[in-house]
N, C-alpha and C positions, 0 to 999 in steps of 0.2 A: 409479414416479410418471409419469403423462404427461406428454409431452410435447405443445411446440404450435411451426407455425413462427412465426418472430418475422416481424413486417413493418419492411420497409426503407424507412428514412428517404428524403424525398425527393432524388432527385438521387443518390441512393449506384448507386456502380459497384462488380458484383458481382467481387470476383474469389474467389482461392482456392477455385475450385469451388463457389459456391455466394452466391444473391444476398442470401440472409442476414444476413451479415456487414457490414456496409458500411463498418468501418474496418478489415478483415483484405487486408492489400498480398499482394502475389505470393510472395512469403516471409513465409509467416504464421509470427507468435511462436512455435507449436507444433514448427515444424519446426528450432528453434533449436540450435543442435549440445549437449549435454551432458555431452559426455567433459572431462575436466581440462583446462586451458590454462594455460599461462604466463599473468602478469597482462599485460596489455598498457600500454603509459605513453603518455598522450597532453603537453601542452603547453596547460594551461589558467587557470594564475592563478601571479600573485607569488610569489616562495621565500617561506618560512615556517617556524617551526617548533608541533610541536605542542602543543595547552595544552589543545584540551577535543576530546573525540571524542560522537562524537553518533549513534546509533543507529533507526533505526527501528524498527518494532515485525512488523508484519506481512510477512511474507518475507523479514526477517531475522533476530529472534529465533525465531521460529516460520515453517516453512512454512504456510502458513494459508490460501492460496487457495481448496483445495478444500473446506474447514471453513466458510469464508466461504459459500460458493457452495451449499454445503449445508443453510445456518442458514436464506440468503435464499429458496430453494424448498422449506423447510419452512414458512417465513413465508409464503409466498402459497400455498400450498395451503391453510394452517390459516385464514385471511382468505377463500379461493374466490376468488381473483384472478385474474380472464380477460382478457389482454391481446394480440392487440389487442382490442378491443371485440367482442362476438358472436362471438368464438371458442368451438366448444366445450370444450375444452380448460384444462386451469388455464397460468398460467403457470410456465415451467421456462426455467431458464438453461444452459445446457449447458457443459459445461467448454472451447468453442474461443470461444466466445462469452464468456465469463466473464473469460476469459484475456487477452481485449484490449481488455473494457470496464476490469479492473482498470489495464490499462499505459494507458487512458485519461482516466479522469476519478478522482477520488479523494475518500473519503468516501461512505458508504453511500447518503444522500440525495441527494447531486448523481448520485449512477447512478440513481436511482428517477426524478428530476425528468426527469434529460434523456432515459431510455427511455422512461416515459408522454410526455412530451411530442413524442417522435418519433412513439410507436406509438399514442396516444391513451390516455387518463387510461380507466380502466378500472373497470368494475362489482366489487362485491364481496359481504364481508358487512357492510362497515362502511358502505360507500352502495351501495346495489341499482342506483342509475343511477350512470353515470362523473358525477366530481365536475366542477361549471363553474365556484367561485368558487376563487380562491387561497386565502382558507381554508379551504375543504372540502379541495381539493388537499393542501394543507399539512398538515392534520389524517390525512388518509390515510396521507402518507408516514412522519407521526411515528407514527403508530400500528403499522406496519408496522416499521417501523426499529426499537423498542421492542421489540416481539414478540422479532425477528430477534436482537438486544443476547441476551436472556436465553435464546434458543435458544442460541445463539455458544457464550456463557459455560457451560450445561449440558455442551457437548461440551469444551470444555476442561476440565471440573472431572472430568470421566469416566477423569482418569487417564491417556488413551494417548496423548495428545499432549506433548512433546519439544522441548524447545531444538534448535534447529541444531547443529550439530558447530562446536565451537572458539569460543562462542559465550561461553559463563562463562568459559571460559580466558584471553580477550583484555580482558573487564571486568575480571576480578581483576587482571591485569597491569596495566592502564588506572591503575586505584584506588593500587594497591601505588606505583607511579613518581610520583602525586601529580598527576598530569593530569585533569582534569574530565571528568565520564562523566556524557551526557544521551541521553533518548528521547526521541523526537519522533515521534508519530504521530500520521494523519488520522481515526483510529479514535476510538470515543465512548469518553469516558473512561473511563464505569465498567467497560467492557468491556477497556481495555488494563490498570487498577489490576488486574483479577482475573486475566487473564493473566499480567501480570507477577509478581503476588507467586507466582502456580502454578509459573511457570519460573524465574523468577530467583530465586525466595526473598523473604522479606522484609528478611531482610540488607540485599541487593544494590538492593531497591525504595526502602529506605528510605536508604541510601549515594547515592543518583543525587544531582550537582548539580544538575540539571534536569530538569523532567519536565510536556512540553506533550501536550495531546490534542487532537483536534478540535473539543470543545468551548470550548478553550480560545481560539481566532481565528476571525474571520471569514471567510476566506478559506482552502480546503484547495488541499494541491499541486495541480498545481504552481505556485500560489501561495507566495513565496516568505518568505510572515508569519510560520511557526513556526520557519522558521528563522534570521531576520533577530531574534525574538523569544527566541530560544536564548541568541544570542548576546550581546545585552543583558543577558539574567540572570543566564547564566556570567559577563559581565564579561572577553570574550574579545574579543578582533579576527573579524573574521569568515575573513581571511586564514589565521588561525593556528587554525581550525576544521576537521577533518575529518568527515566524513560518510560510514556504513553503509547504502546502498540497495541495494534491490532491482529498481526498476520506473523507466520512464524519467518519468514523474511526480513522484517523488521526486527523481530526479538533475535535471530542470528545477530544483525548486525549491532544492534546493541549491547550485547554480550560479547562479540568479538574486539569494541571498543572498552571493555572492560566496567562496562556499565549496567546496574543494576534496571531492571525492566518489570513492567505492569503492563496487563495484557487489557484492554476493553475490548471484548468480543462480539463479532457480529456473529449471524447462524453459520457462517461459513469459519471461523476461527476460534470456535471457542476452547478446543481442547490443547493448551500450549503450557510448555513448560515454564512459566516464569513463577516470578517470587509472591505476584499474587494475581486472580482472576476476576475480572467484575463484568457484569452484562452490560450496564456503563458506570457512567461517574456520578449519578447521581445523588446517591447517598456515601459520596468520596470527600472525607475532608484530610485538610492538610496534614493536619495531627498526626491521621491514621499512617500518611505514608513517610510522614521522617521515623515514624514507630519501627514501618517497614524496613527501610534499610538500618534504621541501626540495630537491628535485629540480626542481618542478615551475618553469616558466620562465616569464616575461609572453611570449605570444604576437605584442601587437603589434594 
């Protein structure tokens, strides 16, 4: 598929080789180390103990990035989407680019909104001229985003894609000790319902005490709604909530809900501040993480 280069936002300062990128720092995500680690324990919220655990959906049940990234520049090529403007080229996200739009902004359409709007709103097949009105705009990105939704879903339904390691083992654990087990994702619903029942079964989809999407709030991470909205539902303290992320969007929002967080890292996320790090859940047992927060101390 070709590629195009992307145009840089105004005022972005070029680093990591290249002026492309304009939120890629000196240590870009990519170069993030990968090998196993001890979890690391930081000092970030009140003891607790635990009562509901709560899961994300995309780079924790599933690695999913490049899946994502796949569905979206099959969606603008299948649209003829040339951005920036009079580029000849379609448009293509490339996997270092992708990689820190996801640790950036969260939800399919707020990356569509904030890329056309840095790089300009773009010709296609759905308007032959870039759109000028917010609903032409709007209309663009939902149309686009739709497509994208039922590409997603195609490739997950294909059979090769795979839960994470340790990933059913730590929900059956969860469920069996009588602790509330919720997902929370910024992804469109009917695309996390088809995933999940693909990976987790419909057992395990239909066992969740909670189960929010991005359709279901206003605001995506790291906006802190779905999960201030969790823990309403569950009927939990937000104190006594732990959280499964992946991306530092997610660990914002869970910390902005006053909620303790674990990070599962893919190569694109591994270096985040929470209260502990794993490459996944494999070797995660329950023990280990009500240890975790009641451990954890008011900072102060």
């Amino acid at each position: 598929m070709p590629s195009t280069s992307l145009a840089v936002p105004t005022g972005a300062v070029g680093v990591a080789g290249s002026r492309r990128y304009p939120f890629i720092s000196n240590r870009s995500a990519s170069s993030a180390p990968r090998l196993r680690r001890a979890p690391r324990l930081v000092m970030v919220s009140a003891s607790a103990s635990l009562e509901a655990l709560i899961f994300d959906c995309d780079g924790v049940i599933l690695e999913s990035e490049h899946l994502h990234r796949q569905a979206y520049n099959d969606a603008f090529a299948n649209f003829g989407v040339r951005c920036p403007p009079g580029s000849a080229d379609l448009l293509y996200w490339d996997e270092a680019f992708y990689d820190n739009l996801q640790n950036r902004i969260g939800g399919g359409k707020p990356k569509m909104r904030w890329y056309f709007g840095e790089n300009g709103w773009p010709p296609s097949k759905i308007f032959e001229t870039p759109p000028s009105t917010d609903s032409d705009k709007e209309k663009l990105v939902d149309i686009i985003q739709d497509w994208k939704t039922e590409r997603y879903k195609e490739i997950i339904n294909s059979g090769t894609v795979k839960p994470r390691p340790g990933v059913l083992q730590l929900m059956d654990e969860v469920k069996d000790a009588g602790i509330k087990l919720a997902v929370c994702s910024a992804a469109t619903k009917s695309s996390v319902i088809m995933c999940l029942e693909n990976l987790i079964g419909l057992e395990r989809f239909n066992g969740l005490d909670c189960f929010l999407a991005g359709d279901d709030v206003k605001l995506k991470k790291p906006d802190p709604t779905i999960y201030i909205t969790a823990s309403e539902k569950l009927g939990v303290e937000s104190k006594n909530c732990l959280v499964v992320e992946d991306s530092v969007i997610g660990l914002q929002a869970a910390k902005g809900a006053g909620m303790s967080c674990i990070i599962t890292y893919t190569p694109s996320t591994a270096s985040q501040d929470a209260i502990a790090t794993y490459p996944d859940l494999n070797n995660v047992r329950l023990e280990d993480l009500k240890l975790l927060l009641q451990k954890t101390l008011v900072t102060g």
